[in-house]
C-alpha positions in Angstrom: 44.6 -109.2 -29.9 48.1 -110.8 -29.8 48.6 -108.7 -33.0 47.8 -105.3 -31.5 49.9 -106.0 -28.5 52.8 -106.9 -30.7 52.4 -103.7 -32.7 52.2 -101.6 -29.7 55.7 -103.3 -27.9 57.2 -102.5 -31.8 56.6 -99.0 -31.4 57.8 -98.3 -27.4 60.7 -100.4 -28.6 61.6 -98.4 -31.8 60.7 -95.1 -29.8 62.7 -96.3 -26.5 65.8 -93.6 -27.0 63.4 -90.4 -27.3 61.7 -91.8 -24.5 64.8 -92.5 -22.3 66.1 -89.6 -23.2 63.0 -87.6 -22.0 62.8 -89.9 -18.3 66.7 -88.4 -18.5 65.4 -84.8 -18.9 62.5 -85.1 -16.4 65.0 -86.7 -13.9 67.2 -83.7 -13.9 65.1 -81.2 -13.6 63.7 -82.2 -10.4 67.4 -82.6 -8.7 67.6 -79.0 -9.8 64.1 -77.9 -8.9 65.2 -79.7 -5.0 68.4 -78.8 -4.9 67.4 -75.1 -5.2 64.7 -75.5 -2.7 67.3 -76.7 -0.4 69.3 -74.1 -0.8 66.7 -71.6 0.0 65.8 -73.6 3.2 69.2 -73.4 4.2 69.4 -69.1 3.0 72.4 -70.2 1.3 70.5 -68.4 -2.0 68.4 -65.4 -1.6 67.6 -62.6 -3.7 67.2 -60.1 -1.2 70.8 -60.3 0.2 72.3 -57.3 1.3 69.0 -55.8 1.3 68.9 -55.2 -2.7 65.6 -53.8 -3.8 62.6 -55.6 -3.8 62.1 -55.6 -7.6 63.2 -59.4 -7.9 60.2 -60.4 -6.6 58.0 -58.2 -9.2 56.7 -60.3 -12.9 55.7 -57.8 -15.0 58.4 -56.1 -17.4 59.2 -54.7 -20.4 62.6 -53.8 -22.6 63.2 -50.7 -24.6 66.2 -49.4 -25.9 67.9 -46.0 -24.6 69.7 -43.5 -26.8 72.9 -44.6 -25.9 72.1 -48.0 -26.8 72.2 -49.2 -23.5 69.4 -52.2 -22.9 66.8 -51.1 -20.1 65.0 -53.6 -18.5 61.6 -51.8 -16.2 60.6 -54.0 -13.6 57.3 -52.5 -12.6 58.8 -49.8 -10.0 62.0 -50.5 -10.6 64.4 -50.0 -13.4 67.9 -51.6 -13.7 70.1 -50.4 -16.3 72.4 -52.8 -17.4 76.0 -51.4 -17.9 79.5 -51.6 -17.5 80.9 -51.6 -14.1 83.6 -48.9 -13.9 83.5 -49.0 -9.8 83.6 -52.0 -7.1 80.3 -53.3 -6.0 79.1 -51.7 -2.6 79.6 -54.4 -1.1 83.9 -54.7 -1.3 83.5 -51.1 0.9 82.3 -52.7 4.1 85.5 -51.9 5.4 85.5 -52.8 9.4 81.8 -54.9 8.7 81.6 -57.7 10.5 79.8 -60.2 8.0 78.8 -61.8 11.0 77.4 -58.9 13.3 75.9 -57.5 9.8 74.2 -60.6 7.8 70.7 -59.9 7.0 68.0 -61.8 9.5 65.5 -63.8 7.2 64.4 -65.5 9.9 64.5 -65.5 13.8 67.1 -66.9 15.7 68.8 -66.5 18.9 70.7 -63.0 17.9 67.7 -61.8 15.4 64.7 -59.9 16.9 62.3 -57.3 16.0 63.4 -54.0 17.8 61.9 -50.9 18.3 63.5 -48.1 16.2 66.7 -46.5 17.3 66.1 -43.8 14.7 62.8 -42.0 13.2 62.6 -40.3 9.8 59.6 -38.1 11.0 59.4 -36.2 7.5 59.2 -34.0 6.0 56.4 -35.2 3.4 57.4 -34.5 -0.2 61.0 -33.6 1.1 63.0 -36.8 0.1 62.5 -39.3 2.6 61.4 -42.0 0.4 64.7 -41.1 -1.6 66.7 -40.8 1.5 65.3 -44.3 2.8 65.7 -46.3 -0.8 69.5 -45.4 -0.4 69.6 -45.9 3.0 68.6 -49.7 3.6 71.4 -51.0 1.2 73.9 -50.5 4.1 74.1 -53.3 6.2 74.0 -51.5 9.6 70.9 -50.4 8.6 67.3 -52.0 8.7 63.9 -50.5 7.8 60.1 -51.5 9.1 58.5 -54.1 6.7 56.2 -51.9 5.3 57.3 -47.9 4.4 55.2 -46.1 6.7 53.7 -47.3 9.6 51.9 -44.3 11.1 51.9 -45.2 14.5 52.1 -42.4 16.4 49.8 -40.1 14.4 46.8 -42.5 13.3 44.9 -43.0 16.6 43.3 -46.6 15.5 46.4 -47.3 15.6 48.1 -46.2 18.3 45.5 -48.0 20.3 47.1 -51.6 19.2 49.9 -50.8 21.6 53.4 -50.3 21.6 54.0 -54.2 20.9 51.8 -54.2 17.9 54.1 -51.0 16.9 57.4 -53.1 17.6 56.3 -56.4 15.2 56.0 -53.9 12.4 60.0 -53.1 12.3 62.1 -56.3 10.8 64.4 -59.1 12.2 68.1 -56.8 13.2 71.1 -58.0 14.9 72.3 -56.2 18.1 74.7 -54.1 16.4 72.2 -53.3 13.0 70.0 -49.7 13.8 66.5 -50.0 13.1 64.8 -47.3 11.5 61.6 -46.4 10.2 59.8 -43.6 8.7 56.7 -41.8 8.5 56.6 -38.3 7.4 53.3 -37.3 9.2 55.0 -37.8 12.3 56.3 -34.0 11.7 53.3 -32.2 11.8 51.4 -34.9 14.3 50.9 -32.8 18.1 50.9 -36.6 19.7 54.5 -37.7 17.7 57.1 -36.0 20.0 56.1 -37.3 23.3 54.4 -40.6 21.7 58.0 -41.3 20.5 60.1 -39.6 23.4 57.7 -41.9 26.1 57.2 -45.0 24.1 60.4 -45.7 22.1 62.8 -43.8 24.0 64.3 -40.4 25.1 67.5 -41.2 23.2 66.1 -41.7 19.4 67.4 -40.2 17.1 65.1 -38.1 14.7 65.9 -37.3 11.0 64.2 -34.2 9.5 64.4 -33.3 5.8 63.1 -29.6 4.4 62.5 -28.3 1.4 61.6 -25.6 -0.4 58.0 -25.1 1.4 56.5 -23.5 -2.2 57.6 -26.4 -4.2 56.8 -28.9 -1.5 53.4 -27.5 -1.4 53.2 -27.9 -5.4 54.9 -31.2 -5.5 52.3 -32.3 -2.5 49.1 -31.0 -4.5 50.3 -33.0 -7.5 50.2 -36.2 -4.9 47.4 -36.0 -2.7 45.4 -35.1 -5.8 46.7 -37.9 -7.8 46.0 -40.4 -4.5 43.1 -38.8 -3.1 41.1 -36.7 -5.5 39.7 -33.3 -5.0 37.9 -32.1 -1.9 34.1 -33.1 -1.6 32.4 -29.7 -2.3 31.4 -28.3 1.1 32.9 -25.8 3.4 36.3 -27.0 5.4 35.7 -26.2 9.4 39.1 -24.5 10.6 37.5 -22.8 13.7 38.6 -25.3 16.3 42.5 -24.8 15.4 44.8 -23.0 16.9 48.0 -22.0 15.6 50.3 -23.8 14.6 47.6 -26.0 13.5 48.8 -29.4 14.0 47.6 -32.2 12.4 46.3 -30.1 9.2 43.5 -31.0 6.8 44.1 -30.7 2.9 41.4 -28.8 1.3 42.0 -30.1 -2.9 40.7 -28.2 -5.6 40.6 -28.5 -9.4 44.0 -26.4 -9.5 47.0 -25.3 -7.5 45.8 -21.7 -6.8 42.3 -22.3 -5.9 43.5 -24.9 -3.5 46.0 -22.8 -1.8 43.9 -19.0 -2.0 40.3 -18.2 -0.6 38.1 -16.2 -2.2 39.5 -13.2 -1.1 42.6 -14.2 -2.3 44.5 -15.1 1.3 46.6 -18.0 2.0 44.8 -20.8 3.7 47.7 -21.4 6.1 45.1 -24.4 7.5 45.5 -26.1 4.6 48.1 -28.7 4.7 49.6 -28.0 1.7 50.5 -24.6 3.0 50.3 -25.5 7.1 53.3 -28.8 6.3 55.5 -26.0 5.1 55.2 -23.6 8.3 58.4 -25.4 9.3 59.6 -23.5 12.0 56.0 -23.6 13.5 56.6 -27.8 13.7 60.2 -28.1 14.9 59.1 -26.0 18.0 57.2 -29.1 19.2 60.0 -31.3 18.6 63.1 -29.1 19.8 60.7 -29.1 23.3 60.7 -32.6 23.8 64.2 -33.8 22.2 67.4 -32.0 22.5 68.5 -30.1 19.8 72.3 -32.6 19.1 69.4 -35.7 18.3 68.0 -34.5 15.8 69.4 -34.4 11.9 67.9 -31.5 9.9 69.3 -31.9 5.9 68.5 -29.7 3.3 66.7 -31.9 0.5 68.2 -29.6 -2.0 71.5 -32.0 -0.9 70.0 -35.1 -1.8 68.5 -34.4 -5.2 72.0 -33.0 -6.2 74.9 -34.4 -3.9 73.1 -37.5 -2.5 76.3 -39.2 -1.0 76.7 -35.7 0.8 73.3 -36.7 2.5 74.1 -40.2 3.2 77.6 -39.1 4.6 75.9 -37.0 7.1 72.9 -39.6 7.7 75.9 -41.9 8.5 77.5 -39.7 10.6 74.9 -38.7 13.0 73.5 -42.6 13.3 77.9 -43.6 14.2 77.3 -46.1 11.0 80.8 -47.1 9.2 80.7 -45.3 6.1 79.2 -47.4 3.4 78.7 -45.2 0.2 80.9 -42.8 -1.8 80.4 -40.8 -4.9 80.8 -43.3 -7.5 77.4 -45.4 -6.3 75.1 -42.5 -7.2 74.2 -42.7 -10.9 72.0 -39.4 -12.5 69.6 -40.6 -15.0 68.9 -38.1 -17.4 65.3 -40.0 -18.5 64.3 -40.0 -15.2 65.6 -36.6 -14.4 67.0 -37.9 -10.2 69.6 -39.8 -8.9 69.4 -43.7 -9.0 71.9 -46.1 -7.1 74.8 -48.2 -8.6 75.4 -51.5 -7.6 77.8 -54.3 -9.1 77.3 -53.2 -12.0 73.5 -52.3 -12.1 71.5 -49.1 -11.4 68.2 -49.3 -9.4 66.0 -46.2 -9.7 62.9 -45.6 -7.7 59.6 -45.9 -9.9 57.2 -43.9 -11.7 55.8 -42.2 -8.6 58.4 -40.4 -8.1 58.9 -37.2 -10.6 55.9 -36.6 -11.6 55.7 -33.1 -13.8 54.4 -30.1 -12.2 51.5 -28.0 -13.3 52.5 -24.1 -14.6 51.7 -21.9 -11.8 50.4 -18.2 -11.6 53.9 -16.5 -10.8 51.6 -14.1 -9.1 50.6 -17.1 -6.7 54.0 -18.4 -6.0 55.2 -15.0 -5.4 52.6 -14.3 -2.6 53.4 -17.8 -1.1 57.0 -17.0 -0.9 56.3 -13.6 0.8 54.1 -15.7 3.0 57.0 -18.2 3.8 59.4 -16.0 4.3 59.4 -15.2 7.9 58.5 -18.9 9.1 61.8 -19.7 7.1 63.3 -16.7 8.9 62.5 -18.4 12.4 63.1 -21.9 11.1 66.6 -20.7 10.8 67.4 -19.0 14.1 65.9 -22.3 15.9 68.6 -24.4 13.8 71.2 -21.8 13.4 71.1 -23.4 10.1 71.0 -21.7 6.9 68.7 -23.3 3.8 69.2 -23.2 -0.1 66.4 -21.9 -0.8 66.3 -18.6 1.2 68.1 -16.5 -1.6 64.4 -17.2 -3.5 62.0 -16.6 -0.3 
């Protein structure tokens, strides 16, 4: 017994400096494992500063290799391309920010609170507002809802959880940060305008974005059909609407044309992948209820090809201290759309956005432009606004 014992103290002893040196290792990797723990008690480390994209909190990725050699790293929705820096980080322009008045609320204090929105992107769907938005929240004057959309005013389950239930959905802002959300139902909702003008507040401002209404309604099908699936087979009920026919239904077949002609080869201006397009038939509603100098209407044609043009009038119309300029926008040629440049790095928007249209019947798109074109004809005497798109309508 005294034997074994003996033998076992020989080997500890002649082991004793891998062991030390592994008590050593252990011991210093919990003073970092608490010391960052600390600092994220204290926010004085957090990845979300300055409201970068929430890919840092994402696992899964992958590397590949671009033609130019540059490494790619895909971070489920987001990509970051790695690069040299040939322009200052955003954050060097805040020129007049208060870092005080402007520093991200991650959690509630005195000066933090959840407000109810100060501006409203109310749509238009497949017209760039989830493009306009993921540029948007990097400025620090500027803070989004928690989650994208939030429906409020045109889902009526829930509307019924009140206008409190509404307000915990926006995020922690400072006095002198805007809240925004968006939702781009809210353009075609009959309830939206007054819900918002009664509920919020007379004074919000309301961001529009409009597009080409025969490519929205093709970049729409491609969506709705990709979330939703086709329509059940059985006969849509129209009869109880009435022009302009707010709050449409989508009627989704196997293809583009069957989904957008009857039988007798009409437009089925009920369906909302026509009936979202009948722009000026929608603004009506809302230049009745807000004045015409609160609301922003931008031509999405502006930010898929000059986006700082877009943000530049965004900021603008909201008083925000400019925040972006040329040099931030990056065009990726893979992903064929502008992606934002950041000390250093770009972040893109993910694989939702872009997908390839179908080939349509030129015959089809023809008759929808014909179809379009006095709507857009309207559209622009209510805004006294002229459209990029009206050379092809």
């Amino acid at each position: 017994m005294c034997s074994s014992v003996k033998n076992v103290y020989q080997v500890i002893m002649s082991q004793r400096t891998v062991y030390i040196a592994l008590f050593c290792f252990i011991d210093v990797l919990v003073c970092v494992v608490c010391s960052f723990a600390f600092m994220l008690m204290n926010n004085k480390f957090n990845p979300t500063r300055f409201n970068k994209p929430v890919a840092y909190y994402r696992s899964k990725q992958t590397t590949s290799t671009k033609a130019s050699n540059t490494p790619e790293v895909v971070v489920e929705n987001e990509t970051f391309l790695l690069q040299k820096a040939n322009t200052r980080p955003l954050e060097s322009l805040q020129v007049g920010l208060s870092s005080t008045d402007f520093k991200p609320c991650y959690q509630k204090n005195g000066e933090c609170r959840r407000r109810l929105p100060q501006a409203i992107v109310i749509g238009v769907k497949k017209c760039g507002t989830g493009t306009l938005r993921y540029f948007l929240k990097v400025h620090p004057q500027v803070v989004f809802s928690r989650d994208e959309e939030i429906h409020y005013f045109n889902v009526p389950s829930r509307h019924d959880r009140g206008i409190e239930w509404y307000r915990r959905q926006m995020s922690l802002s400072r006095s002198k940060q805007i809240t925004m959300e968006k939702t781009p139902r809210y353009f075609v909702s009959s309830a939206a305008p007054l819900g918002i003008y009664n509920e919020v507040s007379p004074k919000t401002k309301i961001i529009v974005l409009l597009r080409n209404p025969v490519k929205r309604a093709v970049s729409d099908y491609i969506a709705v059909k990709h979330t939703e699936g086709l329509t059940p087979p059985k006969d849509v009920n129209v009869t109880g609407q009435v022009p302009p026919y707010v709050d449409p239904i989508y009627d989704i077949k196997p293809s583009f044309e069957r989904s957008v002609l009857d039988q007798d080869g009409n437009v089925k201006e009920w369906n909302g992948l026509i009936n979202i397009g009948m722009y000026s038939n929608h603004m009506k509603r809302w230049l009745a209820v807000f004045p015409k100098e609160q609301i922003l209407v931008i031509d999405s044609e502006t930010i898929t090809q000059q986006p700082w043009e877009a943000i530049a009038k965004v900021e603008q119309f909201l008083g925000l201290t400019p925040y972006f300029n040329k040099e931030h926008f990056y065009f990726s040629a893979k992903k064929g759309f502008y992606c934002l440049k950041r000390s250093g790095k770009v972040s893109c928007q993910g694989a939702s956005k872009g997908r390839k249209h179908p080939d349509v019947d030129q015959d089809v798109l023809e008759k929808l432009r014909t179809f379009y074109r006095p709507y857009d004809e309207e559209l622009s005497n209510l805004l006294q606004q002229r459209f990029s798109w009206f050379a092809s309508t």
